[in-house]
Residue frames relative to the residue before (quaternion, step in Angstrom):
aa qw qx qy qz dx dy dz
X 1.0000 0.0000 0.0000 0.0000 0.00 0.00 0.00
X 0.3065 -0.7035 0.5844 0.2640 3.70 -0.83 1.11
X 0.4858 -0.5076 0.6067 0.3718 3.73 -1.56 0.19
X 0.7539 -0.5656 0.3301 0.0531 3.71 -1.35 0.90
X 0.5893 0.5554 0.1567 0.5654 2.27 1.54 -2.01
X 0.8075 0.1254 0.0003 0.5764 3.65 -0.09 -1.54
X 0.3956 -0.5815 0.6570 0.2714 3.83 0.09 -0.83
X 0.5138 0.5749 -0.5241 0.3616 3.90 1.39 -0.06
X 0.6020 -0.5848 0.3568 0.4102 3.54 -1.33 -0.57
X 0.1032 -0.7965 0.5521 0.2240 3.84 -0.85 0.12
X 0.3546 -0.5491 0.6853 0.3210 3.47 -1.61 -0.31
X 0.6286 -0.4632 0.5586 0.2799 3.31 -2.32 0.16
X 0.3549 -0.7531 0.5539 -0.0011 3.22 -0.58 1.70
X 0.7495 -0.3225 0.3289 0.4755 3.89 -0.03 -1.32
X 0.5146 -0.5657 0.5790 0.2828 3.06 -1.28 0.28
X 0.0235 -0.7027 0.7040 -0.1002 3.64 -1.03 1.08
X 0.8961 0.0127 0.0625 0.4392 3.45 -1.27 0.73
X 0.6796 -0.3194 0.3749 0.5437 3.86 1.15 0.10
X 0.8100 0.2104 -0.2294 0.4970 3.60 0.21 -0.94
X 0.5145 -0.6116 0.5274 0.2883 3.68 -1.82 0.82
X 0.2079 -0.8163 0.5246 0.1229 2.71 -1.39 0.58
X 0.2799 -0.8142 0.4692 0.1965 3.68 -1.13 0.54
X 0.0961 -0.8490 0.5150 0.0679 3.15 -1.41 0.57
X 0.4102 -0.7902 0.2953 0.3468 3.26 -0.48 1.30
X 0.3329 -0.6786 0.5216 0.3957 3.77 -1.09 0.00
X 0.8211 0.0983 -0.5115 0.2335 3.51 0.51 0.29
X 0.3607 0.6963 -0.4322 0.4452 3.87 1.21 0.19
X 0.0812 0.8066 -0.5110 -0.2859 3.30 0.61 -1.83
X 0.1198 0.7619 -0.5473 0.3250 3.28 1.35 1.49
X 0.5749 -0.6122 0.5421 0.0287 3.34 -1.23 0.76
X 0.4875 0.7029 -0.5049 0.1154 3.73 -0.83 0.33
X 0.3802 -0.5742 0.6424 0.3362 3.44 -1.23 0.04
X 0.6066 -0.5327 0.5434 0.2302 3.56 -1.88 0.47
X 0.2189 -0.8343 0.4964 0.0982 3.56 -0.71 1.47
X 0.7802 0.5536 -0.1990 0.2125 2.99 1.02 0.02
X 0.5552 0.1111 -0.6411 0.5181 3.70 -1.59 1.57
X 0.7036 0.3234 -0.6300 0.0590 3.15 -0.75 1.80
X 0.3458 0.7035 -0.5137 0.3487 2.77 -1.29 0.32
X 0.4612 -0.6039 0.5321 0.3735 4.06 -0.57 -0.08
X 0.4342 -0.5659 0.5820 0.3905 3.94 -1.34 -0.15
X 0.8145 -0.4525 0.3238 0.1641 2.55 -1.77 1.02
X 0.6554 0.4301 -0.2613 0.5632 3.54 1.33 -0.99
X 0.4221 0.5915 -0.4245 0.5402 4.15 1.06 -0.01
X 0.7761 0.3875 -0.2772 0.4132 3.51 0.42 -1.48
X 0.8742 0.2632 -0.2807 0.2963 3.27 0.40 -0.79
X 0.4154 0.5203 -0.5100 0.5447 2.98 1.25 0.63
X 0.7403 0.3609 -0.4035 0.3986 3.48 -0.20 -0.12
X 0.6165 0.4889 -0.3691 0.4946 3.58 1.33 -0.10
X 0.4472 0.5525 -0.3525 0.6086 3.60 1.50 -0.21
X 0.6811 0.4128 -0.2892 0.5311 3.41 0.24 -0.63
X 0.6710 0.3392 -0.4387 0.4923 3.77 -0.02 -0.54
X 0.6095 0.6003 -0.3768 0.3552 3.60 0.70 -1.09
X 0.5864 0.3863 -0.4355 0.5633 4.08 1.00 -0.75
X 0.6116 -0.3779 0.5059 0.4767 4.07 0.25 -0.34
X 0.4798 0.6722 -0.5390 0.1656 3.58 0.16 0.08
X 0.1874 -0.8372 0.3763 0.3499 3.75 -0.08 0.61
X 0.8087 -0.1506 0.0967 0.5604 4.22 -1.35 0.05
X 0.7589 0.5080 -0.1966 0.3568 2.64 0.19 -2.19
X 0.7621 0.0008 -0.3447 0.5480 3.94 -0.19 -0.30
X 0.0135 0.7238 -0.6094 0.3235 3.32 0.15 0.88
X 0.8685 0.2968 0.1805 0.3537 2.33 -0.52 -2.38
X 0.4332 0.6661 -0.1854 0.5781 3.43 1.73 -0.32
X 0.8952 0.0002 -0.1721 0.4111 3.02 0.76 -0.87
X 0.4835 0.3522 -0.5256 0.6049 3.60 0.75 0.76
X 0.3895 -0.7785 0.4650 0.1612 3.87 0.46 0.38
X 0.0027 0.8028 -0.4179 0.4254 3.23 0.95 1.95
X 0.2810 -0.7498 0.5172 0.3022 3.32 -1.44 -0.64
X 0.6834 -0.5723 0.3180 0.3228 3.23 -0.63 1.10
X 0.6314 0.5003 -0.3144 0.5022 3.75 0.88 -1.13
């Protein structure tokens, strides 16, 4: 896992709240792994296609069967 911050390497630090955590060795910046979230790319731009015809959030999100937030 690279550090955020520096691009250096880190190691597995602790467990916090369920999720591991990393810490860099040379920054010694802190973080948690961001990664699988979010939706795919083909989700977004379809739903930005959609808003573009005037559709509004709500059936948005309705249709590609999402969440509104």
């Amino acid at each position: 896992m690279k550090c955020p911050k520096c691009e250096s390497d880190s190691y597995k630090n602790e467990n916090h709240r369920g999720k591991q955590r990393y810490k860099c060795k040379k920054c010694k910046y802190q973080f948690v792994s961001r990664e699988g979230r979010g939706k795919d790319k083909q989700i977004k731009s379809a739903a930005v296609t959609l808003y573009l015809y005037g559709l509004s959030f709500r059936a948005i999100a309705s249709y590609l069967k999402v969440s509104q937030l």
